[in-house]
Structure formats: structure tokens, C-alpha cells
Backbone as CSV, one residue per row, in Angstrom:
resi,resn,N_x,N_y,N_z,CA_x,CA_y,CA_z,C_x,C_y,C_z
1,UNK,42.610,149.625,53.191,43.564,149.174,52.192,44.966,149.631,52.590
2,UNK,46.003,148.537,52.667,47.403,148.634,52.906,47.957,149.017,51.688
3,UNK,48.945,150.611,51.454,49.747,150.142,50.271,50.481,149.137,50.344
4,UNK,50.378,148.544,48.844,51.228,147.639,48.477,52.607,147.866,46.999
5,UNK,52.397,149.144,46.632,53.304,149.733,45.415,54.184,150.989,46.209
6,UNK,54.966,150.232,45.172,56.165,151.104,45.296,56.042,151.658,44.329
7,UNK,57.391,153.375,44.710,56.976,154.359,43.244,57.923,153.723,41.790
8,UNK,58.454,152.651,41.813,59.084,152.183,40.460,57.986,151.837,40.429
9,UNK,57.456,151.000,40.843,56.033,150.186,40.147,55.122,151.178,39.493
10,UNK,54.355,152.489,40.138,53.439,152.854,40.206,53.954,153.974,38.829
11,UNK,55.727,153.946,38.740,55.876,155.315,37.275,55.509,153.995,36.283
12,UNK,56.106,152.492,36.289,55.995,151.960,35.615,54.477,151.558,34.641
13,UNK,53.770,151.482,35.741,52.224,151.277,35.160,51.742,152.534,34.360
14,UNK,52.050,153.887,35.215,51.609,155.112,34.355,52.767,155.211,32.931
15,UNK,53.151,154.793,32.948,54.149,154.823,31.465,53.445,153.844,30.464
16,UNK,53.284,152.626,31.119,52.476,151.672,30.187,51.287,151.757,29.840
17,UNK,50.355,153.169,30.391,49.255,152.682,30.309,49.254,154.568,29.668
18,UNK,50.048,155.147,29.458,50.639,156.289,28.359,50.759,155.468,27.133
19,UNK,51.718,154.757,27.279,52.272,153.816,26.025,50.944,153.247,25.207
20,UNK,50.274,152.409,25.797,48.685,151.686,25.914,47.612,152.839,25.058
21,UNK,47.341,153.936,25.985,46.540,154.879,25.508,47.031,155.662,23.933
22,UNK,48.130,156.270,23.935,48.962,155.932,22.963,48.238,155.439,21.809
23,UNK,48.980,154.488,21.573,48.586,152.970,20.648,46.673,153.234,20.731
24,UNK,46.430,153.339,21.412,44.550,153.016,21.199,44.462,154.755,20.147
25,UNK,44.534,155.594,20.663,44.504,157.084,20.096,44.935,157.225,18.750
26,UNK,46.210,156.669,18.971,46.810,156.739,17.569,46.267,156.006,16.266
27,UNK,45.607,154.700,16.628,45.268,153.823,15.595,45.732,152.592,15.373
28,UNK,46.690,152.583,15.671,47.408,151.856,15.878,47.132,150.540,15.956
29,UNK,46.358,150.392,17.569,45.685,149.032,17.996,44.153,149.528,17.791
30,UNK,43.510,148.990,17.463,41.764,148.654,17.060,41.192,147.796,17.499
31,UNK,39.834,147.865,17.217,39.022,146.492,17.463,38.979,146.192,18.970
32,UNK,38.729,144.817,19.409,39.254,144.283,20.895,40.122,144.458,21.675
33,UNK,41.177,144.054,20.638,42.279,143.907,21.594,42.455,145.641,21.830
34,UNK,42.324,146.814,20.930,42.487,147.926,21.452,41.244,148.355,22.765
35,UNK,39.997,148.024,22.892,39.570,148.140,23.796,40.337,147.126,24.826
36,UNK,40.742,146.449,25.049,40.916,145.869,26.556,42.436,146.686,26.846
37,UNK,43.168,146.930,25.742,44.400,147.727,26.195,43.666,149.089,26.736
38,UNK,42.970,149.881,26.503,42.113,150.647,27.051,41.869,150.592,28.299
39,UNK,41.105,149.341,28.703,40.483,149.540,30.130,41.731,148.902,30.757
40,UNK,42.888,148.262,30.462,43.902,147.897,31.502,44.127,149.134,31.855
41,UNK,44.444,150.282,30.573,45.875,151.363,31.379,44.957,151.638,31.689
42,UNK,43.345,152.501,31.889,42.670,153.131,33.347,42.837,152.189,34.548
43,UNK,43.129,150.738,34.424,43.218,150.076,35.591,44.412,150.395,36.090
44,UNK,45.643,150.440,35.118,46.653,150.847,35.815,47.041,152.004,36.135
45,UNK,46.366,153.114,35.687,46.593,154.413,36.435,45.512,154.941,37.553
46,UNK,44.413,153.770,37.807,43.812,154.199,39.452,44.526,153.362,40.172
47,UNK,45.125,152.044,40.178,45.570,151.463,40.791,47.180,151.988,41.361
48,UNK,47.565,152.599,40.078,48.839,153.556,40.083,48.507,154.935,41.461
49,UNK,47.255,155.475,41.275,46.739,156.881,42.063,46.544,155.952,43.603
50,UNK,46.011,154.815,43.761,45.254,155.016,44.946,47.030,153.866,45.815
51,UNK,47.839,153.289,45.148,48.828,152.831,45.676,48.730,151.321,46.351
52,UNK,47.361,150.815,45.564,47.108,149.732,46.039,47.060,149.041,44.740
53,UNK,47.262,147.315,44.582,46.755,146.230,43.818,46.141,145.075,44.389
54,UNK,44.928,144.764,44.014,43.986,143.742,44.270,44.920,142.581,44.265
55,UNK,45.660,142.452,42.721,46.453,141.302,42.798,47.264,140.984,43.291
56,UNK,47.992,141.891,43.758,49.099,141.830,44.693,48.824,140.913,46.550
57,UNK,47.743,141.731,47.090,47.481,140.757,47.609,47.040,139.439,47.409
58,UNK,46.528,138.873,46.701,45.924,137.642,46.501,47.662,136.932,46.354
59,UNK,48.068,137.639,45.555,49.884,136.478,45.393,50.483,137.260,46.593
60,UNK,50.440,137.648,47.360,51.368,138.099,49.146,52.393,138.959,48.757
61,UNK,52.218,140.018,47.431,53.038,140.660,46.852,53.596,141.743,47.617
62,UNK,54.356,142.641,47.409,54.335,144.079,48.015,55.996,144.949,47.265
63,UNK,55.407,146.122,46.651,56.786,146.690,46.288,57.075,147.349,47.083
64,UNK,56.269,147.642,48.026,56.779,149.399,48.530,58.137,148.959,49.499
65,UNK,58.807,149.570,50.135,60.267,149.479,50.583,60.002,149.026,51.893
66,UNK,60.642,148.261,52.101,60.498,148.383,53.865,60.855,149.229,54.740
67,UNK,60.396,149.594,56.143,60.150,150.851,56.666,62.032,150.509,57.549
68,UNK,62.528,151.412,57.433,63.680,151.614,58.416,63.691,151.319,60.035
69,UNK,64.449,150.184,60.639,64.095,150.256,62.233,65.271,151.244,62.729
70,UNK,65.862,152.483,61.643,66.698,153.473,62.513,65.499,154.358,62.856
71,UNK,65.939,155.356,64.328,65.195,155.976,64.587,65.871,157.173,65.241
């Protein structure tokens, strides 16, 4: 696996999926829709840990920066 995240991306997902967990804990969101907000933010905080997205490749995505040709 190639990373494909960059670290804006990767604070961004762990914030949303704080925000997400959040909202499920609190009460907030219930029922369904609070379970699937559930299993997104664990999706987005392994996907956040390991620096890769499935989806990203499938759309030819990539945040991470491009590498410098100074040397």
C-alpha cells in the first residue's frame, strides 16, 4: 500500500470522526443513522492511522505533497 493522505486530510478525518463519536456518545444521534456515523469515524481514524484510502485510489486521488526534486 502507497500512501495516499496527506496530514490536512488525515487531522481532518480524526476531527470528524471526534465530532461523529461525539454526537453518537452524547445522544445526540441514535438509532441508524447514529450507528453508521459510528462505523464511518472508526473507518476514518484507521484509514487516518495506516495513511492510506481505498477510495482514493479507485478515483486516482492523492493528498500527500509531492516529493521535492531539490537535493
Amino acid at each position: 500500500m502507497q500512501k495516499n493522505m496527506g496530514n490536512t486530510d488525515k487531522a481532518i478525518r480524526i476531527l470528524g470522526a471526534v465530532v461523529m463519536a461525539a454526537l453518537y456518545f452524547t445522544g445526540m444521534v441514535t438509532g441508524v443513522v447514529g450507528i453508521i456515523m459510528l462505523v464511518v469515524a472508526v473507518v476514518f481514524v484507521l484509514t487516518s492511522l495506516v495513511s492510506f484510502c481505498p477510495l482514493y485510489t479507485l478515483f486516482g486521488v492523492s493528498t500527500c505533497p509531492k516529493p521535492s526534486k531539490n537535493k
